[in-house]
Each structure stands twice: as structure tokens, then as C-alpha cells.
C-alpha positions in Angstrom: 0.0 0.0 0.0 2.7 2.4 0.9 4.8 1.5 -2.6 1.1 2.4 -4.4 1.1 6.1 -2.4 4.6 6.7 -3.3 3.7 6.1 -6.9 1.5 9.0 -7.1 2.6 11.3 -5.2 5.6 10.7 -7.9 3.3 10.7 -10.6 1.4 14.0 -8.9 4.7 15.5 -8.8 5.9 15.0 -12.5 2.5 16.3 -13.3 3.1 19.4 -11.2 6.3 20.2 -12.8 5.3 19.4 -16.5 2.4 22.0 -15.4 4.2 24.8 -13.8 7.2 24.5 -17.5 4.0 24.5 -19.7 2.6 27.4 -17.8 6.3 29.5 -18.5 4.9 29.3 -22.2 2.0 31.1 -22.4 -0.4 33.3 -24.8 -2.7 36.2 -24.1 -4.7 38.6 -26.1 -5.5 42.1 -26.1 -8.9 41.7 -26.0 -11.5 38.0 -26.2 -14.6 39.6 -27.6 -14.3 41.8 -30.7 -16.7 43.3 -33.1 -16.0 42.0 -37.0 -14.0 45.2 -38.0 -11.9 45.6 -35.4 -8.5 44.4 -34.2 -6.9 42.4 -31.7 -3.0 41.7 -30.3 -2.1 37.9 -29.7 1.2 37.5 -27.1 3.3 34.6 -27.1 5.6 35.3 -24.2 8.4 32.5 -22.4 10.1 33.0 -19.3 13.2 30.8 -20.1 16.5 31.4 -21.6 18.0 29.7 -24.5 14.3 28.7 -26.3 14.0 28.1 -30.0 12.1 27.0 -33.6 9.3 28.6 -31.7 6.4 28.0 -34.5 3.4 30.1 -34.6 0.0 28.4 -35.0 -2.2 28.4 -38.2 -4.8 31.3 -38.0 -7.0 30.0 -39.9 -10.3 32.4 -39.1 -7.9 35.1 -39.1 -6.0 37.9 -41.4 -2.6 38.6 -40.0 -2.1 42.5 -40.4 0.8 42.7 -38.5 4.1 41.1 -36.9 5.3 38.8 -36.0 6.7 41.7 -33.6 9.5 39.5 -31.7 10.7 41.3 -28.0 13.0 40.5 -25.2 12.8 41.7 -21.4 15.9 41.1 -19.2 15.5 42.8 -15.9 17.7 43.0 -12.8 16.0 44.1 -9.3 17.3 44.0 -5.8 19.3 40.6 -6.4 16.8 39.4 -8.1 16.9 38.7 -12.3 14.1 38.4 -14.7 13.6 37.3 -18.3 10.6 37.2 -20.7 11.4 36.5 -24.5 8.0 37.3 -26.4 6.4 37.4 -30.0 3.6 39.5 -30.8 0.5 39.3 -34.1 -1.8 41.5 -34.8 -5.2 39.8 -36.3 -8.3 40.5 -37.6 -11.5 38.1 -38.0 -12.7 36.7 -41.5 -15.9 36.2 -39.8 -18.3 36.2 -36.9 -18.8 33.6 -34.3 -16.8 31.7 -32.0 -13.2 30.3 -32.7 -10.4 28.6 -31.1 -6.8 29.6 -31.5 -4.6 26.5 -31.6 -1.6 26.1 -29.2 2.0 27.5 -30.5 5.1 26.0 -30.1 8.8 26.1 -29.0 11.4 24.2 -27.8 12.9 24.2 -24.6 16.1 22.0 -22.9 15.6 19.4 -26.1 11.7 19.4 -25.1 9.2 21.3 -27.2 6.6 23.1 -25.4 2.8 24.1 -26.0 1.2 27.1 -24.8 -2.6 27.6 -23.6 -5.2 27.6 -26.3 -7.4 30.8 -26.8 -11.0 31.2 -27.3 -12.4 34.6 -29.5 -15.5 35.6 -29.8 -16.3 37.8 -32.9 -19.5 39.5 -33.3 -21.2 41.6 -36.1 -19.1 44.7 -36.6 -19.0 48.0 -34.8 -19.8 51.5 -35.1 -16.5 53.1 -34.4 -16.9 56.6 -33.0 -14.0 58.9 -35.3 -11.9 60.8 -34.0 -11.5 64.3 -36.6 -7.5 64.3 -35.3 -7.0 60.8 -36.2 -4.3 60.2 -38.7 -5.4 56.9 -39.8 -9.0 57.7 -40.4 -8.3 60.9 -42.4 -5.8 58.3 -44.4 -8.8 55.7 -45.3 -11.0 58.9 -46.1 -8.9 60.7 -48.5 -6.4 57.4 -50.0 -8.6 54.8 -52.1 -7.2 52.3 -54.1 -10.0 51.4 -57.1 -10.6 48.5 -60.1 -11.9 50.6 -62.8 -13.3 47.2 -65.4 -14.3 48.4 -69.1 -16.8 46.1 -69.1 -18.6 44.1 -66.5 -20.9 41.8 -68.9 -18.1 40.8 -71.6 -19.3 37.7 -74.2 -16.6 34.9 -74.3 -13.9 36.1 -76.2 -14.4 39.8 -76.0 -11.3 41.8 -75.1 -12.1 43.9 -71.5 -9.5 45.7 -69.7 -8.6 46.3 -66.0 -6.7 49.6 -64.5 -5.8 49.8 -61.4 -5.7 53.3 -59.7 -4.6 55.0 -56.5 -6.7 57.9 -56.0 -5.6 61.0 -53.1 -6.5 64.1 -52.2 -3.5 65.8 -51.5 -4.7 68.7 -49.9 -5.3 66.1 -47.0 -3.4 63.5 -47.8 -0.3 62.1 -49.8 1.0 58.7 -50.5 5.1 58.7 -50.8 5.8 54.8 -50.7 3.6 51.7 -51.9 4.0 48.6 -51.6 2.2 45.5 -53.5 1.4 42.7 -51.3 -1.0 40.6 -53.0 -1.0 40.2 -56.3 -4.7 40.0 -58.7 -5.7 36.8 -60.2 -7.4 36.1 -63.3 -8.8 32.4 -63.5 -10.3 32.0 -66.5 -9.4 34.5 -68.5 -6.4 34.9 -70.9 -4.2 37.8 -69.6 -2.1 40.1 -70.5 -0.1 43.2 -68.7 0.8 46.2 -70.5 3.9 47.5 -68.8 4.1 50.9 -67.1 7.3 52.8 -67.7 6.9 55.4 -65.5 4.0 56.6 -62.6 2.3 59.9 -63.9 0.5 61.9 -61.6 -3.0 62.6 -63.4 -6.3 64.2 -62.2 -9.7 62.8 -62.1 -12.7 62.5 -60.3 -13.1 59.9 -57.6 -16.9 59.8 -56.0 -17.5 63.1 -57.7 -14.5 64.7 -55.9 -11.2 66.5 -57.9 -8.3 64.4 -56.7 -4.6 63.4 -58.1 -4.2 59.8 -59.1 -1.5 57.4 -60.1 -2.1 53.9 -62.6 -0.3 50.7 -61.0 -1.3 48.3 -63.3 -3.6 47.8 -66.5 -4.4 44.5 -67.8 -6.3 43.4 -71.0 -8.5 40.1 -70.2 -10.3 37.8 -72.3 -12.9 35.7 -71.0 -12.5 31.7 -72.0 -16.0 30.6 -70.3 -19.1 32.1 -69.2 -20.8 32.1 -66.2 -19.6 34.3 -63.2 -15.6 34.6 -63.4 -14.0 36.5 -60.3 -10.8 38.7 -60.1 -9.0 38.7 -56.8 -7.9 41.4 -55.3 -5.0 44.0 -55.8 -3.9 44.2 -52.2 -1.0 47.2 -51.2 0.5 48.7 -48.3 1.1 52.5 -48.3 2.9 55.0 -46.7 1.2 58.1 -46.4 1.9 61.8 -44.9 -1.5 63.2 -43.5 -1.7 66.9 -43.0 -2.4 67.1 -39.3 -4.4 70.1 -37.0 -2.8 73.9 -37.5 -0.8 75.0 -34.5 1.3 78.2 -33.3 5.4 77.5 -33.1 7.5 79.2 -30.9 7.2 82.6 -32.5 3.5 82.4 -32.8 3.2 81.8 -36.1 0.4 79.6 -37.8 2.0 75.9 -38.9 0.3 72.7 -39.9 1.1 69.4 -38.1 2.0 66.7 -40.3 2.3 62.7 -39.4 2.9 59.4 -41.4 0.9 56.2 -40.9 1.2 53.6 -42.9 -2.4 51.2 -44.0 -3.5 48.4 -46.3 -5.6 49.0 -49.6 -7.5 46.6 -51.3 -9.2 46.7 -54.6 -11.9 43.9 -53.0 -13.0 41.4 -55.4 -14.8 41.8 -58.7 -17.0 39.6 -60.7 -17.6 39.9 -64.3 -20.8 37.5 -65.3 -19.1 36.5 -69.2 -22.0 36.0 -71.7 -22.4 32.4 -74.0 -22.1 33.5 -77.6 -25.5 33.4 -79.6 -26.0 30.3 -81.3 -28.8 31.9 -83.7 -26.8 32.4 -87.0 -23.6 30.9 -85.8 -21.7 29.8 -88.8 -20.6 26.0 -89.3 -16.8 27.3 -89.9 -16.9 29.8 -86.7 -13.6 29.0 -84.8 -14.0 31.7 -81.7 -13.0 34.7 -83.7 -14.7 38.1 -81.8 -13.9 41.5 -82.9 -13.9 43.4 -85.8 -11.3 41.5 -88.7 -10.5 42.0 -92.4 -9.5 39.0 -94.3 -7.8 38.0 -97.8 -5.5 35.4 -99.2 -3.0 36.0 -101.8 -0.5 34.8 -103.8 3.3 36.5 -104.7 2.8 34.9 -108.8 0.0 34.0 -110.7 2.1 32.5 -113.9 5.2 30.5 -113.2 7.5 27.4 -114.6 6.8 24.1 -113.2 9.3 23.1 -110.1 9.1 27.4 -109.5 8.0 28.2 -106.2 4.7 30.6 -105.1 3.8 32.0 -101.7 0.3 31.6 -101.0 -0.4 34.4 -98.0 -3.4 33.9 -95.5 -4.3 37.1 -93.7 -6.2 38.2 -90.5 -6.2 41.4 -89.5 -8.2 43.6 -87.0 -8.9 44.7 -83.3 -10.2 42.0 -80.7 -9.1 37.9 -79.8 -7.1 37.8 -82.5 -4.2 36.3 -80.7 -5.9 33.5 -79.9 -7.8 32.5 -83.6 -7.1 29.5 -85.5 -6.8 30.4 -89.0 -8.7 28.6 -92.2 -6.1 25.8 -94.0 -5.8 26.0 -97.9 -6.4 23.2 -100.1 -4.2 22.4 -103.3 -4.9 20.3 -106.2 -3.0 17.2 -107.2 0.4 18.1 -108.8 0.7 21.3 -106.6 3.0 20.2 -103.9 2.6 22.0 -100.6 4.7 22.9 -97.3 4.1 23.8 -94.2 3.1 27.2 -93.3 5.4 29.7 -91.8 3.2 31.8 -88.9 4.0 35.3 -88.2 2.2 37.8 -86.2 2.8 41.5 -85.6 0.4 42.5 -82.9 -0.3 45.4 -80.2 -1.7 45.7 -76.4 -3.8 48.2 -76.0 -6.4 49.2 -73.1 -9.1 48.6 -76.4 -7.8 45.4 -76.6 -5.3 43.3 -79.1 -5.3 44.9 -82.5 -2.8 43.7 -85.5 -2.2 41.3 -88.1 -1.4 37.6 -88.0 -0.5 35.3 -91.3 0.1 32.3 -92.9 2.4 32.1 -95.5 2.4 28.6 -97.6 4.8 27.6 -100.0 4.0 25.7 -103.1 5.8 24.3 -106.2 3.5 23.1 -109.2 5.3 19.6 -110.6 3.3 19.9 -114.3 2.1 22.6 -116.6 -1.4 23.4 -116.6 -4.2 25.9 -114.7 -4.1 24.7 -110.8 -7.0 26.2 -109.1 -6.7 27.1 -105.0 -10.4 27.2 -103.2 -11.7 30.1 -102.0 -12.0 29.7 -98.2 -13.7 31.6 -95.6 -13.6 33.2 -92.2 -16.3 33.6 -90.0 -16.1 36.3 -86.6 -18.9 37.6 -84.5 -18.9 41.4 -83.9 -19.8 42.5 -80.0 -20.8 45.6 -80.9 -23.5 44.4 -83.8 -24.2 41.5 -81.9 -24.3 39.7 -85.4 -22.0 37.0 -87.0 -20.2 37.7 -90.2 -18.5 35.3 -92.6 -15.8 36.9 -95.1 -14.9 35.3 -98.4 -11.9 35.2 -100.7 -11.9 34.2 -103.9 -10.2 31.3 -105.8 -6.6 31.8 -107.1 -5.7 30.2 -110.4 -2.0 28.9 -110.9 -1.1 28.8 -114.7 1.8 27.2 -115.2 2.4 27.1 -119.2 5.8 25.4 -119.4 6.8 22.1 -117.7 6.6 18.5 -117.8 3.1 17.0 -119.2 1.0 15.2 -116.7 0.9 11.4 -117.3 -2.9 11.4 -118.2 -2.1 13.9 -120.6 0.7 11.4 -122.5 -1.7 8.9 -122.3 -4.5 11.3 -124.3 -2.0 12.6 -126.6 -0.3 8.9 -127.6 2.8 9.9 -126.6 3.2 6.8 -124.7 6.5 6.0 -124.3 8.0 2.4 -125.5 7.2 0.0 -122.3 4.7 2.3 -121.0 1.5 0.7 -119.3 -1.3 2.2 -121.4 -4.2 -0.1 -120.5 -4.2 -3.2 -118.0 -4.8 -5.7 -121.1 -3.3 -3.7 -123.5 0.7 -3.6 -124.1 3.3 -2.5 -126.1 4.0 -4.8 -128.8 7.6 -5.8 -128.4 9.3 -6.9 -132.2 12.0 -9.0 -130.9 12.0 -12.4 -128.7 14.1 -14.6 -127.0 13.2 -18.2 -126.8 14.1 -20.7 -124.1 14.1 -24.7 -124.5 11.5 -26.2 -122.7 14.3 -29.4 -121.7 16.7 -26.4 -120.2 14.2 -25.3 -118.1 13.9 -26.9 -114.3 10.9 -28.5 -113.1 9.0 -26.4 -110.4 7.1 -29.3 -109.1 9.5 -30.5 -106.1 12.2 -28.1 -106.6 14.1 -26.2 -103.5 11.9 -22.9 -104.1 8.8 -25.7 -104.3 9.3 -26.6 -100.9 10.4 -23.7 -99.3 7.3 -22.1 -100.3 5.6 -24.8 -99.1 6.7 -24.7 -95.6 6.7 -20.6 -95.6 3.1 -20.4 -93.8 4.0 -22.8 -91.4 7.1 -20.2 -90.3 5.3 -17.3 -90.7 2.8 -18.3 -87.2 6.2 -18.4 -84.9 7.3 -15.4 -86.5 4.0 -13.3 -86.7 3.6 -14.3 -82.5 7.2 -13.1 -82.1 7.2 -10.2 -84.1 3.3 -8.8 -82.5 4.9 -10.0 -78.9 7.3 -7.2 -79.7 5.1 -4.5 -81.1 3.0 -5.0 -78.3 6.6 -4.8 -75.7 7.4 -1.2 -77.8 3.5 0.1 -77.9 4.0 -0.1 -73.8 6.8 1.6 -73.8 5.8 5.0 -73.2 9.4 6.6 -72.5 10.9 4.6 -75.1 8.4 5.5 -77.5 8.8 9.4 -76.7 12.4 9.3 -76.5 12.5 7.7 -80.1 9.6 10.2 -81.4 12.2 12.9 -80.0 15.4 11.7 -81.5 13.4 11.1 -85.3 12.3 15.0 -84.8 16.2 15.9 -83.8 17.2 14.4 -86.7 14.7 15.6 -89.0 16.1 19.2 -88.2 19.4 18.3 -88.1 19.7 16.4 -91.2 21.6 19.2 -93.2 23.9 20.1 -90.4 25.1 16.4 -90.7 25.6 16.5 -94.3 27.8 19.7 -93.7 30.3 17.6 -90.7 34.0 18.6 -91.4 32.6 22.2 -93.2 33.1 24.3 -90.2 30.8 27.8 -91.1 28.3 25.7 -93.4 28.1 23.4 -90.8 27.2 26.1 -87.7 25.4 27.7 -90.3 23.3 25.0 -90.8 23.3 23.9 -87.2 21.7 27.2 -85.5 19.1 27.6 -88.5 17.8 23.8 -87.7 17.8 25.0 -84.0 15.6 28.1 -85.0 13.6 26.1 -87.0 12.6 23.5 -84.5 11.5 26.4 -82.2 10.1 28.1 -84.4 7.6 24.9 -85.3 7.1 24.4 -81.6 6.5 27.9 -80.7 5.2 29.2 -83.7 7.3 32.5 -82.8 10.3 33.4 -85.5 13.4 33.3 -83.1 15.4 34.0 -85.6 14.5 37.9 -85.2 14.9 37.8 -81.6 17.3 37.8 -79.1 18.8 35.0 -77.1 17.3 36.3 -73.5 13.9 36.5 -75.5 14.2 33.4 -76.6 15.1 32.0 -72.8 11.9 34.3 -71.3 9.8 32.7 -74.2 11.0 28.6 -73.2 10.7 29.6 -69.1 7.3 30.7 -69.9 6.3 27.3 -71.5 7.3 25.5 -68.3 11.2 24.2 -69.5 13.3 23.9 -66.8 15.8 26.4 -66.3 18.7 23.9 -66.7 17.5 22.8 -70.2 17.0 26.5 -71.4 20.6 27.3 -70.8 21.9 24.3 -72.2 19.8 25.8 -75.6 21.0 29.0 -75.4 24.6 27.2 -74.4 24.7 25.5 -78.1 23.2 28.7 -79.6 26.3 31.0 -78.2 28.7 28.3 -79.4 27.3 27.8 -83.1 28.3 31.7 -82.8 31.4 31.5 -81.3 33.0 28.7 -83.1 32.6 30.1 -86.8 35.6 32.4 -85.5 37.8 30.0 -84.1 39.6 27.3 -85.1 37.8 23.9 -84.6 38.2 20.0 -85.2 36.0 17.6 -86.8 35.3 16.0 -83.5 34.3 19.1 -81.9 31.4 19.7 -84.7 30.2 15.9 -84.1 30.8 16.8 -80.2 28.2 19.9 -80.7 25.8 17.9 -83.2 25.5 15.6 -80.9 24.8 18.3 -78.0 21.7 19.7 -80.4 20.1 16.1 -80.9 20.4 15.7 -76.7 19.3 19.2 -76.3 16.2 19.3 -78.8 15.1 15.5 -77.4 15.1 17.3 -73.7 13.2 20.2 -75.3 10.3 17.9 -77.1 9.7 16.0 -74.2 9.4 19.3 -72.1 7.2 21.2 -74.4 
């Protein structure tokens, strides 16, 4: 019985102790019952020496405005020393009702240590009697940070912008330092900044009242969905110097008080409710185009030698999405070879929107002579402002192509067949000589070698049909494999005439950087051929490619420059065409 009361008075005592160290870490608040609006100071304060990792908990119903403010108190009285190490927030509630602050954390001796939890009570918000002298409110009355939307009810597609102003009344009030601390978000929308060199003091109106005004930020937006798509806020902190109550100085002379506080703006956040596009009208061949567009095709020649080359030119131009359009493929008849397009845009940001010109320039060599015709196509946009769809037409281009080789079909017609020339499946040439061959020189096929080999041919084709599907089936599953190989064949493909140049040093890195351009350029659809090497990087970083793999591009780029200058070996070039088949194989799986 006595061995059970020793046990817990030890157990009592352990408990007493572990009590009285959790009680040296401890939390208090300025105030337990707040109205929504207003304020309130959370204190983590610790009595011990030599503490650390002290880890704040996750105020989750709260916004932290301030802190953490981190203090020390050593004190030294009558023999007798004191310490108190504390960390301070300020918070303010999300919303009403009633809401536990979880315990923080620190460690102590090897031993981390929890402090008391804290209950808040938030109810509706206040009426705050103001004060005419106080800084802060004269700040909030006279400093207003707005959203000013071009257009609130936008149909998917249509350009809108969003400007961002800082509105003050300097007679009363003047910011001198701002700070962003939260920057907007635009989910759904396509986006687009248009930079601002330099802040302009302007004047404008703000609630009917004359007041200076700065732009921090205007952004052009284009709505991808409809339904109700919400911006975030633009959140800043600002300095500001607020003209304070007039006073006498020493001599009796009339002088204004001045005094700086420092608050947080927020735009709040804004909806914009994006309209469905009419489907009354809406053309079969309408791609998404909205805005106001002009379009045409063209070609450079309109009479040219067979194997001679035309550019056939499709053009969009106009003010609205026209970034973002897909525009109509050309069709050529047989005997008109085509290439791929080379894309090229020249467009502008504006507040109004994106306004320009993008193309599509085709390439196309006719093998015969004769009249090839190109369809007209067409290109259908719908106009905001009309509310109406419109479809644009261009109109067919004939090829005439007077000298050349003649098509086959018209040999055939003509009877210009040529001696062992297939005219008709049971007709033939009529050949005037023969050789003829003794029936007793001739083997018997009837049980010779090629008789039985052909014989036993099905039978080996089933072991060798199951192996060779076994392995299709082993390389179809191989998903890296079958990318890396994909990746290598496109390397290749570009690099094919830097190969055929190895051991020609400038043709070589000649041929080298234009392949490099070219795969880019067929990836990005950009011409990087016009634009610089840190344009180029910005352009890759934006498409998600790891930072690594850019400068390893850029890397081969600088050298294909450098090299054409300096001496260089044959297994240097087949050391930096091998670098471009790693470095493009990276860049294709990336992209």
C-alpha cells in the first residue's frame, strides 16, 4: 500500500512540474470579444533562456495585419533577475462567431513546449466613433485604391481591360511609398499586362471629388467561359503623410502638423458575369474569332515554270481575340505540292484590346504545266458591338503554269506513250523481238528447292508473326521509349543538313543554328530567328522548361556563334551535333 502512495505522489509530482514548465509558455490577447471590423493583439511570451524554432500556430479564421513583432525583457532588481522572451500578431476576423486559437510551439532543454489555447468571440461589426484628429481615419478617407473594369458583362472572347488606380486628395493627404502585397488573379481568362514605364501623376474625379491619381497596373482580359468569373484582389500597403491640425510654433506663427501612418488598400474582389455566344446564326466554320477582322489570301505569282516556287499568303487582321484565332487551312490540287506554313504575327496591347495582323504564308511548287485552281476559303467572326456574326470570303486563285513536264494522263491522251509504257491493264506495247528458251533447259518447279520452301513458308510465318506482334505490343507499352524515339526522329529531322555539312566548319554552324531556330520556331510558332537569345530563354521559361534545359539551348546557340571564329576540329562539330540532338530530345519532351 505504501509502494502504491509513493507512486503517485511521484506521478502528482511530475505532473506538477510538467504543469508549472507549460505554464512559463503562455499566450494572451489584447482583448477576447471583438466586433468583425476591429483588431486584436495575440502574445506569445516564455520565461526561459536559450528557447527556439518557436512555430506560430495556423490562424485559420484570421487575417494577419501585423508582426510577428518579436521582443526581449531582461531585468535585474534587488538581487533578483528576470527574463521574458516574447512574440507579438496583430489579427483581424474573417468572420463572426466563436473560434479557437490552436496552441503554438517552441522548444525548450531538447523538449518542445505548447502554450494555452485561446477562445475569441467575434461578433457583427461595430460603429466606431472617429476621432477628426486621427491620422489613420483621415488616411482611409482621402487614400482609395480602385478597379476601374471596361466592361462588367463581356461575351466569351471579348477583349475587356482592368486599371488599377490609386486615388488622393493631396490637400489632406499624400501617399510617398507603396507597396504591392498581393497580387490579382485572373482564372479564366487569358491575360495580358501592358507595362508601365513610369508613374504619372494625373487628375480625375473619384466619388465626384477633384483628386490626383496614379495607374499601377492595366491589364487586357479575355474571358474563355461564361458564367460568373471573379478577379481577386489587388492588395497594397502604403505610406502616407497626412496633414495634421494647425498650430502656433514658438514665435506664434500659424504651422500645420503633419504625421505618417502607414495602411492596407484593397481593390476587393470583382465579378464579371461572361455571356455564352448566340447560337442563332452561328456559322458551321466559326472558330471563336470576336472582334472586328478584315480578311484576304493572296498569292506572290500568278504565272510560273513548273518546279518554281509561289507563296500563297493567309491574312487576319483587325482589333479583338485575334491572338488566340485558328486560322482557315488551304487546299491544293494534285500536282501542286505544298509545305508547311510559316506563322507570323505583328500585334499590339492596348487598353481597347489586341489589335494587328497575324499570317500564314504557304509555300508551293506546281510539278506539271497546266491551270491549278486554289479554293476560296472563308472566315467567320462575330462582332460584340453588332451583336451579329459575319463570314468573309476570298476568292479562288488560279496557278497557270504554261511550261513544264506533261502530266501522265495527258501522254496517255496525246499517244505519246512511251516504249514499255502501261497504257491499259490488257493492253501492251508490242515488243518486235524475242528470246526463246528450251523447254528441256528449263527446271521442273514441281518439287524443286523454291517448291518446298514455299511450301513450308506459312508454317514459319505463325512463330514469327507471334514473335514479331509479342514485340510490337513490348514497344507500344513503352511509353518513354516510345517518346524518346519520337524525340530523336524529330532531332534528326532538323538536323539532317547540319550532318551533311560535318567537317565544313561555317556551313556546318550555319546549318546547325538555323535547324535549332527552326525546331522552335515549329514548336512555338514564334520566328526566333528575329529575336534575341534572352527573349528566346523568357519565351521557353514561360512554357514551363526547366531552367537547366534553357541554358543548355541557349549554351549550343552562343557556341554555333562563337565557333565560326575559331579554329575547330572535326570531332568538336560531331561533339556539338551531338549536344543539339540531346538538347532538342530534352526540349520535345518538355514542351
Amino acid at each position: 500500500m505504501k509502494i502504491i502512495i509513493k507512486h503517485i505522489i511521484f506521478c502528482i509530482a511530475i505532473l506538477s512540474v510538467q504543469n508549472l514548465i507549460s505554464q512559463n509558455f503562455r499566450a494572451t490577447v489584447s482583448k477576447s470579444k471583438l466586433g468583425l471590423n476591429e483588431r486584436f493583439r495575440i502574445t506569445y511570451s516564455i520565461d526561459k533562456q536559450g528557447t527556439d524554432d518557436f512555430t506560430p500556430p495556423k490562424f485559420q479564421n484570421f487575417d494577419v495585419v501585423g508582426g510577428p513583432f518579436q521582443s526581449t525583457n531582461f531585468q535585474y532588481i534587488n538581487g533578483k533577475q528576470s527574463f521574458e522572451q516574447s512574440y507579438g500578431y496583430t489579427l483581424q476576423p474573417k468572420s463572426k462567431g466563436k473560434f479557437t486559437i490552436p496552441p503554438a510551439t517552441i522548444t525548450y532543454g531538447g523538449k518542445t513546449l505548447q502554450s494555452n489555447k485561446i477562445q475569441i468571440i467575434v461578433k457583427k461589426a461595430i460603429q466606431k466613433p472617429k476621432d477628426p484628429n486621427d491620422p489613420t481615419e483621415k488616411a482611409i478617407e482621402n487614400i482609395h485604391l480602385v478597379a476601374e473594369i471596361s466592361n462588367t458583362k463581356p461575351y466569351i472572347g471579348e477583349s475587356i481591360s482592368v486599371v488599377y488606380k490609386l486615388y488622393m486628395n493631396r490637400n489632406k493627404a499624400a501617399v510617398n511609398n507603396e507597396r504591392e502585397t498581393k497580387t490579382p488573379t485572373f482564372n479564366g481568362f487569358w491575360n495580358q499586362n501592358i507595362p508601365i514605364k513610369q508613374l504619372t501623376e494625373r487628375r480625375g474625379k473619384y466619388d465626384g471629388e477633384e483628386m490626383s491619381y496614379y495607374i499601377l497596373r492595366k491589364v487586357v482580359l479575355i474571358p474563355q467561359r461564361a458564367g460568373k468569373l471573379i478577379i481577386s484582389p489587388l492588395e497594397i500597403d502604403v505610406s502616407a503623410i497626412v496633414a495634421g491640425a494647425i498650430r502656433r510654433d514658438v514665435f506664434g506663427r500659424r504651422v500645420r502638423g503633419q504625421k505618417q501612418v502607414t495602411l492596407t488598400l484593397s481593390t476587393g474582389s470583382r465579378a464579371i458575369n461572361v455571356q455564352e455566344l448566340p447560337e442563332e446564326n452561328k456559322p458551321s466554320d466559326f472558330a471563336g474569332a470576336v472582334g472586328e477582322f478584315a480578311f484576304k489570301v493572296n498569292s506572290t505569282k500568278n504565272t510560273l515554270k513548273a518546279n518554281e516556287s509561289a507563296q500563297i499568303k493567309v491574312i487576319v487582321s483587325g482589333n479583338g481575340n485575334i491572338k488566340l484565332i485558328s486560322l482557315p487551312k488551304i487546299e491544293t490540287p494534285k500536282g501542286l505540292e505544298q509545305y508547311e506554313p510559316e506563322h507570323k504575327e505583328n500585334i499590339r496591347t492596348r487598353l481597347k484590346g489586341l489589335s494587328g495582323t497575324i499570317s500564314e504564308t504557304y509555300t508551293v511548287v506546281p510539278q506539271y504545266r497546266g491551270k491549278y485552281k486554289i479554293p476560296p476559303l472563308r472566315f467567320s467572326y462575330f462582332n460584340p458591338k453588332t451583336k451579329e456574326y459575319k463570314t468573309l470570303n476570298s476568292t479562288a486563285l488560279i496557278l497557270n503554269v504554261p511550261e513544264g513536264k506533261i502530266p501522265e494522263e495527258e501522254v496517255v491522251e496525246q499517244g505519246k506513250t512511251p516504249n514499255n509504257a502501261v497504257i491499259d491493264t490488257d493492253i501492251r506495247f508490242i515488243h518486235t523481238k524475242t528470246k526463246l528458251v528450251s523447254i528441256t533447259e528449263k527446271e521442273d518447279f514441281f518439287k524443286s528447292n523454291i517448291f518446298y520452301l514455299l511450301l513450308l513458308l506459312p508454317l514459319l510465318s505463325i512463330p514469327i508473326g507471334i514473335y514479331l506482334g509479342k514485340k510490337k505490343r513490348e514497344r507500344d507499352g513503352d511509353i518513354v521509349g516510345n517518346k524518346k524515339r519520337k524525340a530523336n526522329k524529330l532531332a534528326k529531322k532538323y538536323l539532317s543538313e547540319a550532318k551533311k555539312q560535318l567537317g565544313k566548319k561555317e556551313p556546318f554552324y550555319i546549318a546547325l543554328e538555323k535547324a535549332l531556330h527552326n525546331y522552335l520556331k515549329a514548336k512555338l510558332q514564334v520566328e526566333t530567328s528575329e529575336i534575341s537569345k534572352e527573349k528566346i530563354g523568357q519565351i521557353l521559361e514561360n512554357k514551363k522548361v526547366e531552367k537547366q534545359t534553357v541554358q543548355k539551348f541557349l549554351k549550343v546557340l552562343d557556341d554555333c556563334d562563337f565557333a565560326r571564329y575559331t579554329p575547330t576540329s572535326n570531332l568538336q562539330m560531331e561533339k556539338e551535333y551531338n549536344n543539339a540532338v540531346d538538347i532538342i530530345t530534352e526540349l520535345d519532351k518538355q514542351l
